[in-house]
N, C-alpha and C positions, 0 to 999 in steps of 0.2 A: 644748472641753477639749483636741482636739489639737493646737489653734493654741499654749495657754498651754503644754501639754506641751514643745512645739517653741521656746518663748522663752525657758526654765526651760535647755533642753538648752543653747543658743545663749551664753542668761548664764552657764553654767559651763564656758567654754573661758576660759583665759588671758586675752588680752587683756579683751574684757567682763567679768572677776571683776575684774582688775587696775582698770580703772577704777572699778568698781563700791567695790572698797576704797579708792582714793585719792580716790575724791565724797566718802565717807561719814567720812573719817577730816578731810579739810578741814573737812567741815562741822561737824564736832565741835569742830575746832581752831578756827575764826574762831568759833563759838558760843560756846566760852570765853573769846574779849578780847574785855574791855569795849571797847564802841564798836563792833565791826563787826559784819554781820549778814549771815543766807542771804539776803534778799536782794540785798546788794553783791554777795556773792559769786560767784552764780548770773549775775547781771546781767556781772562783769568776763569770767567764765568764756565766756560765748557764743559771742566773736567767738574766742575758742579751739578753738571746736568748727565750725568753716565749714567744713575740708577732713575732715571723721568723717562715716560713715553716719551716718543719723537715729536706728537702735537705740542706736548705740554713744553717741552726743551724750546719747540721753536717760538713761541707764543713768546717767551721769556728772552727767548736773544733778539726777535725781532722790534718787540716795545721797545730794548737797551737800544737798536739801532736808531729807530724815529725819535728817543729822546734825546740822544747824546749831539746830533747832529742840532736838534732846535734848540741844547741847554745851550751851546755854541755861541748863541747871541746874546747873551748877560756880558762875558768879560769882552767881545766885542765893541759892546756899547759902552759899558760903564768901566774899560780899564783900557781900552783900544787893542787889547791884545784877544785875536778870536781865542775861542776856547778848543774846536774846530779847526780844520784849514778851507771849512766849507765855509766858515763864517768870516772870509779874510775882508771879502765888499762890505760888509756889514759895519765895520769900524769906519771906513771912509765918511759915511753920513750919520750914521748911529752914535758915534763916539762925540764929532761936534754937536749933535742934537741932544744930548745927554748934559754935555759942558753948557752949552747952553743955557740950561734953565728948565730942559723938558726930557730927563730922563724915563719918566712913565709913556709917555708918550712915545720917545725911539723905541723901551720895549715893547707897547702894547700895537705897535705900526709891525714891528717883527713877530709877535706870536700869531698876529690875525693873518698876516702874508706866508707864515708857516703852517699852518693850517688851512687854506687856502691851497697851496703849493701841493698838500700832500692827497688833500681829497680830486686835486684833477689827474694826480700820477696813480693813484690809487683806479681811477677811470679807465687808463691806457693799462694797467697791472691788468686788470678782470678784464679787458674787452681783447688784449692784444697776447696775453700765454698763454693761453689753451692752444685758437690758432697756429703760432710758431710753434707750440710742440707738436702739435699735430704735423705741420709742414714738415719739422725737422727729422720726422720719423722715414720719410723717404728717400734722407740721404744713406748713400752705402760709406763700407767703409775707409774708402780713399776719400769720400767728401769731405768726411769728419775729421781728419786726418788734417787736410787742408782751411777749412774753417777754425779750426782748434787754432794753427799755425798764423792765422791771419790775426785772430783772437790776440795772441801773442805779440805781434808784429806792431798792432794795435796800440796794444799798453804801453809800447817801448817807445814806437816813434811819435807817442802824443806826449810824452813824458814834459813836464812843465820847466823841469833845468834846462834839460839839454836834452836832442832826440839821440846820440851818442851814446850819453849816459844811459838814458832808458835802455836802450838798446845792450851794454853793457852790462845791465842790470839783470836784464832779462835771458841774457845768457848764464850771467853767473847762477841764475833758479834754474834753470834746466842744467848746467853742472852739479846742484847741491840735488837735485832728484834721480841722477844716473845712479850713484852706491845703492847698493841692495841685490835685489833678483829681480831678470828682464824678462819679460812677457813671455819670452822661450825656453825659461826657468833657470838659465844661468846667471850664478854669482858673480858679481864684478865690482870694481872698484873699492872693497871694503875695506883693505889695509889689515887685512887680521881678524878686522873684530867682526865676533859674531855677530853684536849687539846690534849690526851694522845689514845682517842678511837679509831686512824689510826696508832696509832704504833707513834714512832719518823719517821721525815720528813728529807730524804735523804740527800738534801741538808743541810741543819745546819752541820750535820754530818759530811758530807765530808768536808764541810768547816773548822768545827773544827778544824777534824783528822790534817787536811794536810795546810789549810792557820796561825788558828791561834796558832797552834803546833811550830809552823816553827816561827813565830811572835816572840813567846818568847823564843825559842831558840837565834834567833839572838840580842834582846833585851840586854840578858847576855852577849854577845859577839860585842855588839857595837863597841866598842873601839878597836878591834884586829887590827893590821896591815896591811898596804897593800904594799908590797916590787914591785915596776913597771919592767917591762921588756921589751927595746925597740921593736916596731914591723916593721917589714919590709917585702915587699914583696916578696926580693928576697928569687928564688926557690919554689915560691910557686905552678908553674908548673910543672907536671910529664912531662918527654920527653920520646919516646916512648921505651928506652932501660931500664926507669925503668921501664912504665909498663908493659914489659914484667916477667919482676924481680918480680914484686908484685902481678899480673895475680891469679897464683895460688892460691899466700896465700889469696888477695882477696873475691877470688869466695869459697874456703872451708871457711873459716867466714862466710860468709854472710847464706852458706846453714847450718851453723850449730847455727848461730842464728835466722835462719828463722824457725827452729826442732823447739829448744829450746823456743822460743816465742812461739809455740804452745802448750805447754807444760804451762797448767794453771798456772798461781805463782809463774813461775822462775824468769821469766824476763831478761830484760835487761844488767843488771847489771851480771847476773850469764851467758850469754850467754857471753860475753866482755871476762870475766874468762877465761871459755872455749875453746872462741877463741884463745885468747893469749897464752893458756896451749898448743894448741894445736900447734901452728906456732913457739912458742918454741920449742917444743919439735921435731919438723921434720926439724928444721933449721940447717945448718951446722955450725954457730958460735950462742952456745946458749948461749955463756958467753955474748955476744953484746948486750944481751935483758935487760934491766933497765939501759943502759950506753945512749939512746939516739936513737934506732934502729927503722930506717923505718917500718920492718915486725911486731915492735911493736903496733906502732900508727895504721897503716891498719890493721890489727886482729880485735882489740878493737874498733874501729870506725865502720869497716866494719857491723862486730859482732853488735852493739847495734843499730842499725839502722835497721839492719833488721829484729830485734827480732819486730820490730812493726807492719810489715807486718803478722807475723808468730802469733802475740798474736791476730790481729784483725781477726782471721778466727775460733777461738772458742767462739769469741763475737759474731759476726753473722752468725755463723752456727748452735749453742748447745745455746747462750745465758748464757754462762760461761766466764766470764773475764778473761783476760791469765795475766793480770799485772794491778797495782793497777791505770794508770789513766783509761785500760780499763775496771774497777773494775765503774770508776768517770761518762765513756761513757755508761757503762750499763744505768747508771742512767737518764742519759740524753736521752738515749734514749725511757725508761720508760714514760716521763715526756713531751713529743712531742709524745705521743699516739704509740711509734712502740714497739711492742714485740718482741726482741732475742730469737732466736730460731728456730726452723725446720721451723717454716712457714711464716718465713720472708723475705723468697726469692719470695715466692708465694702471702703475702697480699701485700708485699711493695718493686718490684721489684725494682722499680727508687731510691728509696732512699738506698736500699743495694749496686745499682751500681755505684749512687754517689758515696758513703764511698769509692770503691772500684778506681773509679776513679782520687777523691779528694789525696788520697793517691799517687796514680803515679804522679798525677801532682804537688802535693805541692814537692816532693823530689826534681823536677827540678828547681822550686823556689827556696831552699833553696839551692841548690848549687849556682847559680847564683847571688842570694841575698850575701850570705858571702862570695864568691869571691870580690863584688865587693865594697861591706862597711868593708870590715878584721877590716883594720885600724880604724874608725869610733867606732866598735861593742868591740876593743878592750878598748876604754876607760870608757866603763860603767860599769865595773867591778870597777872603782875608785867610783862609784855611790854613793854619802852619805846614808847610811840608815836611817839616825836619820830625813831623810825628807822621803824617799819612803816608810818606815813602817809603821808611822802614816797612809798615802793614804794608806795603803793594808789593813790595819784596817778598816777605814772606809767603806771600799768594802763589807770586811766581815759582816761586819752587814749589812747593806743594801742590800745585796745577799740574807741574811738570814732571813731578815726581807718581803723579797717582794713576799717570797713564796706567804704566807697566811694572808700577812698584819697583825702577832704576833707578842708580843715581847714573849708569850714564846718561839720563835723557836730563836731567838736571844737568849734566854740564855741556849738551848739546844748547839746553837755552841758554847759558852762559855764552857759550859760542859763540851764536847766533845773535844775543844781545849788544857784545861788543862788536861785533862784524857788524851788526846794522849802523849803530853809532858811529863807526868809523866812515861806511860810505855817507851815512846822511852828513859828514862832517865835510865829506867831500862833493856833497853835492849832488849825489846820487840816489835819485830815488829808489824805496823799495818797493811800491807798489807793481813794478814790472816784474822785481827779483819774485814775487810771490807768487804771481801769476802763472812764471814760468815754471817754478817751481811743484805749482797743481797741477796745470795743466802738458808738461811737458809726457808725464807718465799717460795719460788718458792718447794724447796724441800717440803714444809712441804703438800702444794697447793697439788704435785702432792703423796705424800702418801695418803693426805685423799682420793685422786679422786680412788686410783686404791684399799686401802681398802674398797670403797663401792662398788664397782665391785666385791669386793673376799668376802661381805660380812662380810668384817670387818676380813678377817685372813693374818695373814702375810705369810703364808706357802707360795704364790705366790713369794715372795723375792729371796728365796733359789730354785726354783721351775723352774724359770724362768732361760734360762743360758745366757741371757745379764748381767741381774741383778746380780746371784751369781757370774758372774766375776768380775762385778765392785765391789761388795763389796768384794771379796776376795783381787783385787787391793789394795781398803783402806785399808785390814785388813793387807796388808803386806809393805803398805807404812807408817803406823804405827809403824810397828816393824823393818823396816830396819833401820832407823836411829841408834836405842839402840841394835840391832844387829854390827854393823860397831864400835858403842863406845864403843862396850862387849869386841871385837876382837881386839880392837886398845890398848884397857887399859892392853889387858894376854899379848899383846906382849910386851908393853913397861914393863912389871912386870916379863916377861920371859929376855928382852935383860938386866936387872940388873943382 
């Protein structure tokens, strides 16, 4: 308690408040133009943060997360297109309630249910990481090896296209992290290049995946439309007889995307789902729900707000990313010298309680912030891209470029840019490829360490009952997918 007292003290001097508002107000800002997203943002922002302390870095990329994800519900609402893919339920009732005649109102039902969502995940953040890292510190290293692997297995076959695809996906990250040197110091896979002897450099990567992905995605779609919807404030305050009306539905969102967030590789986006499945289905007019419906917007706001409290406590507990910008913040964390994982609470208490800090208090910035700019934040969605693209571009390279002062790493994010564009064109998630891609190395770390221990045998695997659960886990989160499509295809071949 006196660590987080002491990180609470730390983030309210000047400078860490000062960043802490310019994270959270970016991220709010790129979460309203269509087309960019937290994580470009996060991702351009890193190689910004080389010469910051690690508090001060994370304070800055954590606010960009809580706002990017809540700027999310502007084009949402008032353009039906999320800004987000966490904000996708949000247009269902937000976008009619907007058309309408009560666009203050859809927003001001989303910022109070975002706010909301983040202070009870924020609950389960501080009462539930310490704990798990503490637990985690007693697996050895065939456990981790196998955790890691489920981890893995995880992000693939929850994958929202297709559990194939994920799967696919998440092979091709652990092929793009084999080049380099192997944990028993042998070179492999490099084709030549030296440039090649630490593996590909993280950043290019993420850059690629997810800045210059998205680049030319919107490139194609320059010209689309933008149809305006007046904004107005009215209504955009709850009075206390809704929120007692909303109370409930509320606080079950918020605890079922703060599960779900901890639930590696679901995300946001599948948490929003959930919630709204769920507030439909216990509502007494379920017909209401995509006509325009308050319990709509609160689920799905609630819900994806808090999935980021619930996903940041297997990044700093186990050192497994539960979603793909905390996939972005592994990285960064890497790269400011802290290791995720069981002994993170124990080398770098102040900078864990930051995070844990930074988190509770960016959520009251951004309520307060989009309260009081609504108006303002609603016109940046009209934003030209054919000027802010170019500037994202240039970012990108120079992100890319300032790692290691290369330009191969510049054209590894070219790479990586069109490689991502082309699977997302095919339908292929990348949130598994990246996953794989972090964590295939950390896995690989901890097999060789616990096979020199067993003398080189894997019988400790199956031997071990941490370990044989977790892989029985993967071996059955494997098969449930094509178990569910077996049972789903006899019955629609039985109801003809």
């Amino acid at each position: 308690m006196q660590e987080f007292v002491s990180a609470c003290a730390y983030l309210f001097q000047p400078w860490p408040l000062a960043l802490l508002a310019l994270g959270t107000t970016l991220g709010i800002v790129v979460g309203a133009i269509p087309g960019l997203t937290g994580a470009m943002l996060i991702a351009l922002t890193i190689p910004l943060t080389f010469q910051m302390e690690g508090a001060d870095a994370l304070i800055l990329l954590i606010a960009m997360y809580v706002g990017s994800v809540s700027g999310g519900l502007i084009t949402a609402t008032l353009l039906r297109m999320p800004g987000t893919p966490a904000s996708m339920m949000t247009t269902l009732d937000g976008y009619p309630m907007a058309r309408n005649g009560n666009p203050g109102r859809a927003l001001g039902l989303g910022i109070t249910a975002s706010l909301v969502g983040g202070l009870i995940s924020w609950m389960f953040l501080w009462m539930l990481a310490r704990p798990m890292a503490d637990w985690s510190t007693r697996l050895g290293p065939f456990d981790f090896f196998a955790l890691v692997m489920t981890a893995v297995v995880l992000v693939a076959s929850l994958s929202e296209e297709s559990p194939l695809a994920g799967i696919f996906a998440g092979c091709l990250g652990v092929l793009a992290s084999m080049p380099g040197t192997s944990p028993l110091g042998e070179v492999r896979l490099t084709g030549g290049f030296v440039q090649l002897n630490d593996g590909f450099s993280l950043l290019p990567v993420l850059i690629g995946l997810f800045a210059l992905s998205q680049i030319i995605k919107d490139v194609l779609s320059i010209d689309s439309p933008v149809k305006p919807i007046p904004v107005s404030r009215r209504g955009m305050f709850l009075s206390l007889s809704q929120w007692k009306e909303q109370a409930v539905n509320m606080v079950r969102s918020s605890l079922l995307g703060s599960w779900i967030g901890i639930l590696p590789g679901i995300g946001a986006n599948i948490g929003s789902v959930v919630a709204y499945s769920a507030a439909k289905n216990s509502s007494k007019h379920p017909e209401q729900f995509g006509q325009g419906c308050d319990a709509g917007v609160v689920a799905s706001e609630a819900a994806n707000n808090a999935t980021i409290g619930g996903a940041l406590i297997p990044l700093i507990a186990l050192g497994i990313p539960g979603s793909v910008i905390d996939a972005i913040l592994l990285g960064a964390l890497v790269i400011h010298g802290l290791q995720p994982g069981p002994l993170l609470f124990t080398n770098n208490p102040f900078e864990v309680n930051t995070i844990i800090a930074a988190f509770l208090v960016a959520n009251f910035f951004m309520f307060f912030f989009m309260v009081a700019s609504v108006g303002w934040l609603a016109k940046l969605i009209y934003a030209p891209r054919a000027i802010l693209l170019p500037i994202i571009l240039a970012c990108c390279v120079i992100g890319s470029y300032a790692i290691s002062n290369r330009p191969f790493d510049v054209g590894v994010m070219f790479l990586f840019g069109v490689f991502g564009f082309i699977l997302e064109k095919g339908r292929i998630p990348l949130s598994p490829l990246v996953v794989g891609f972090i964590l295939a190395p950390i896995a690989e770390e901890h097999l060789c360490a616990g096979l020199m221990i067993s003398g080189g045998s894997y019988l400790p695997l199956v031997q071990r009952p941490l370990s044989l659960t977790f892989l029985l886990l993967a071996f059955v989160l494997l098969l449930w997918p094509q178990w569910r499509r077996f049972r789903a295809n006899r019955q629609r071949k039985a109801s003809h």
